[in-house]
Wavefront OBJ file of the C-alpha trace (Angstrom):
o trace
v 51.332 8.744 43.693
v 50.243 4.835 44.610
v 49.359 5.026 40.983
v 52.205 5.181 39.214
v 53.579 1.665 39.704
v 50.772 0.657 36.838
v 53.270 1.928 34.608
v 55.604 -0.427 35.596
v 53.144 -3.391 34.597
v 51.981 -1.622 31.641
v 55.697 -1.627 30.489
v 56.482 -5.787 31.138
v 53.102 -6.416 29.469
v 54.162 -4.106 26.755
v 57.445 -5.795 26.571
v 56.114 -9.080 26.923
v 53.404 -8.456 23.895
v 55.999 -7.637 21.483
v 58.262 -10.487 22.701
v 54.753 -12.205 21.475
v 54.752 -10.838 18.330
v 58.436 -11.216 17.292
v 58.480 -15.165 17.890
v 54.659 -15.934 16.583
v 54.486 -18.647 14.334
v 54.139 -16.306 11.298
v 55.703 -14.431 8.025
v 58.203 -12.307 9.469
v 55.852 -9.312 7.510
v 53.413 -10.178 8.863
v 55.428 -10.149 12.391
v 56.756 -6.490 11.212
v 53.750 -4.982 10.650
v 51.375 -5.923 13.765
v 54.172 -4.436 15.473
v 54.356 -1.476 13.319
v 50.695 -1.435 13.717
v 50.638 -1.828 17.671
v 53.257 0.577 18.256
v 51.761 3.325 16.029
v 48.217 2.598 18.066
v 50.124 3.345 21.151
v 51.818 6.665 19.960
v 48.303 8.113 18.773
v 46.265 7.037 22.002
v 49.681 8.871 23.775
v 49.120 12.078 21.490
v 45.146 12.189 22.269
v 46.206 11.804 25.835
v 48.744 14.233 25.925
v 46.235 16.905 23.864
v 43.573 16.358 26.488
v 46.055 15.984 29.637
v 47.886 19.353 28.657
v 45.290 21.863 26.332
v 41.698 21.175 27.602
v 41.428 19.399 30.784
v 41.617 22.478 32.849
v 38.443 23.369 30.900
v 36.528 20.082 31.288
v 37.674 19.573 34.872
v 38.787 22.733 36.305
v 42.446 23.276 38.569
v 43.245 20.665 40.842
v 45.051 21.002 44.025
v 47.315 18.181 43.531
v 50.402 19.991 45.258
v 49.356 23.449 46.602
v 45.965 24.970 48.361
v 44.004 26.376 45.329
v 42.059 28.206 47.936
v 43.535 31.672 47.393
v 42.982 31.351 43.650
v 38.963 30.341 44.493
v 38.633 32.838 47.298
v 40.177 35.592 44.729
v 37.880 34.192 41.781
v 34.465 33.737 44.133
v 35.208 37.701 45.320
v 35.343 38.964 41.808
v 32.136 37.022 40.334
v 30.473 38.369 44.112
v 31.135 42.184 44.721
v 33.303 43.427 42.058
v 31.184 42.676 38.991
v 32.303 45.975 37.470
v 36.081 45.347 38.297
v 36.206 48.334 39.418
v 37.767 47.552 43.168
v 40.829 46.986 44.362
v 41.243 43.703 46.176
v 43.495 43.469 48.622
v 44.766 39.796 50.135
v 46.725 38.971 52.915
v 46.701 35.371 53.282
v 47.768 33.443 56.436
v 51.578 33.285 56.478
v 51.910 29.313 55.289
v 50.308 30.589 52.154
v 51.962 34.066 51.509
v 54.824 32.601 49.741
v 53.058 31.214 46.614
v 49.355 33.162 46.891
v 50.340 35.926 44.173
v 51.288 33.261 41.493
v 48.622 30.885 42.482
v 46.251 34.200 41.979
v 47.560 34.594 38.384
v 46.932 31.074 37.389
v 43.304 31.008 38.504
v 41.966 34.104 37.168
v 44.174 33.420 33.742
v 46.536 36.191 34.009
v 48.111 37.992 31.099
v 51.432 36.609 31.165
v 52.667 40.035 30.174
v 51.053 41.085 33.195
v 52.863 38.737 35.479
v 56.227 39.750 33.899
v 55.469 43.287 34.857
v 54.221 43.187 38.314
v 57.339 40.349 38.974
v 59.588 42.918 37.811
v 58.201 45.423 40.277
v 58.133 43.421 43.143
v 61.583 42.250 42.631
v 62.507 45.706 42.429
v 61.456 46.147 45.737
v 57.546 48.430 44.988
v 56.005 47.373 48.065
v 52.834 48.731 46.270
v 52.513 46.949 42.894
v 49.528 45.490 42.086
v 48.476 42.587 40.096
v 45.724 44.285 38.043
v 43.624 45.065 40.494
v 44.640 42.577 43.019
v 46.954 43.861 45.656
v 49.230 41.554 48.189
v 49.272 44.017 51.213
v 47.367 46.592 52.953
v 46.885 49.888 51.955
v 48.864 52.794 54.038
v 45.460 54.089 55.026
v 42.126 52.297 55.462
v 39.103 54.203 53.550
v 36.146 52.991 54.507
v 34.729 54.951 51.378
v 37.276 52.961 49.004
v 35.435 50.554 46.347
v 37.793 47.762 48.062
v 37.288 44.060 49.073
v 39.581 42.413 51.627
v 40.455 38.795 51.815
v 42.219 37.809 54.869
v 43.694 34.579 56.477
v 42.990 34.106 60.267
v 46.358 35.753 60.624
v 44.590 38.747 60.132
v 41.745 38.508 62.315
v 42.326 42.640 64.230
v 42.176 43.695 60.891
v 38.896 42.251 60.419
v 37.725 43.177 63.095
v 39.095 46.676 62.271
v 37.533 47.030 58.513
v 34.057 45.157 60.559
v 34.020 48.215 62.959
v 34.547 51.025 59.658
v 31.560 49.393 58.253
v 32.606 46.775 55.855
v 30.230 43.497 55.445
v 31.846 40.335 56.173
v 31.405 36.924 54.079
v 32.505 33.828 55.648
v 32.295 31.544 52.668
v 35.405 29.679 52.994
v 36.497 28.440 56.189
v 39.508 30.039 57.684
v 39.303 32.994 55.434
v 37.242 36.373 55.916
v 36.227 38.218 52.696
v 34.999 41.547 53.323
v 33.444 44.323 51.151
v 31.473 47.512 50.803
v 28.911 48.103 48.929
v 30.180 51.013 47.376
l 1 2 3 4 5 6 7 8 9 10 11 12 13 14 15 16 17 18 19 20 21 22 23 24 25 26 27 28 29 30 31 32 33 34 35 36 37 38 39 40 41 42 43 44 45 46 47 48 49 50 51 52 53 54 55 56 57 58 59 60 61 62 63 64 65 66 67 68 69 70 71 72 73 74 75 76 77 78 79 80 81 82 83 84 85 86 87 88 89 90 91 92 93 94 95 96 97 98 99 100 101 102 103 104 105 106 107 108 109 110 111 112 113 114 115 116 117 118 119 120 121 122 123 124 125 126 127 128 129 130 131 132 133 134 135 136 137 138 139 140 141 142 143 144 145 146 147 148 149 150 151 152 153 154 155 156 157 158 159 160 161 162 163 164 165 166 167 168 169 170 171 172 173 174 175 176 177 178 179 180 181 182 183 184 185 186 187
């Protein structure tokens, strides 16, 4: 970040202002404790920073997509909150193929995934279960398309015949977020 080379000033003035206080025209106690003082003002302001920067911003100020889309994570979270109030669908998600690597684990950070959970379906998939699931959240298509299945699809524009497919079997179709299709039935 451009940002980051304020640290580098904030360190000469830091080093500078205690440079300052060692050769101040004053009792060398005196000299001690300012310092004592200023350093032990810096470590709590870096402990209140730290508490908000690492426990509760993500609940003030939500995810940020500092180095990955978050859009799978929204798109996944938006779906829920719209047609599976119940959770009882399965959703299935095939993003576009930039974002397949990392979708799953992006997923489980935005809708706060049981760690346990994670663990589990990681072991599956790395044992090769080309059908585990992420509680209800699948990361492929079904063998078989139901058009009678309580199911919501979220695909990239990768996937655009089997839109159209699951369009023509009668699911609705939300276009929401651009690039991706969500569709549903209201079953």
């Amino acid at each position: 970040y451009n940002s980051n080379a304020i640290y580098i000033v904030f360190i000469v003035l830091a080093i500078e202002g205690i440079d300052y206080i060692l050769k101040a025209e004053a009792p060398q106690k005196l000299r001690y404790a300012a310092l004592a003082a200023s350093f032990a003002m810096l470590f709590v302001s870096f402990l209140l920073f730290s508490e908000f920067y690492f426990r509760r911003q993500t609940n003030v100020y939500g995810f940020h997509a500092v180095f990955v889309s978050t859009e799978p994570g929204d798109i996944v979270k938006y779906s829920e909150g719209a047609y599976n109030p119940a959770d009882n669908k399965t959703i299935y998600t095939e993003f576009n193929y930039s974002e397949r690597d990392y979708a799953d684990i992006l997923i489980a950070l935005y809708t706060e995934t049981d760690p346990a959970k994670w663990r589990e379906y990681e072991a599956k998939k790395q044992a090769g279960q080309e059908s585990c699931m992420l509680e209800n959240i699948a990361f492929s298509f079904p063998e078989n398309f139901n058009e009678n299945e309580p199911a919501i699809y979220i695909l990239g524009t990768d996937w655009n015949h089997i839109a159209s497919y699951l369009r023509d079997i009668g699911f609705n179709e939300d276009l929401s977020f651009p690039g991706y299709t969500i569709l549903y039935n209201n079953t």
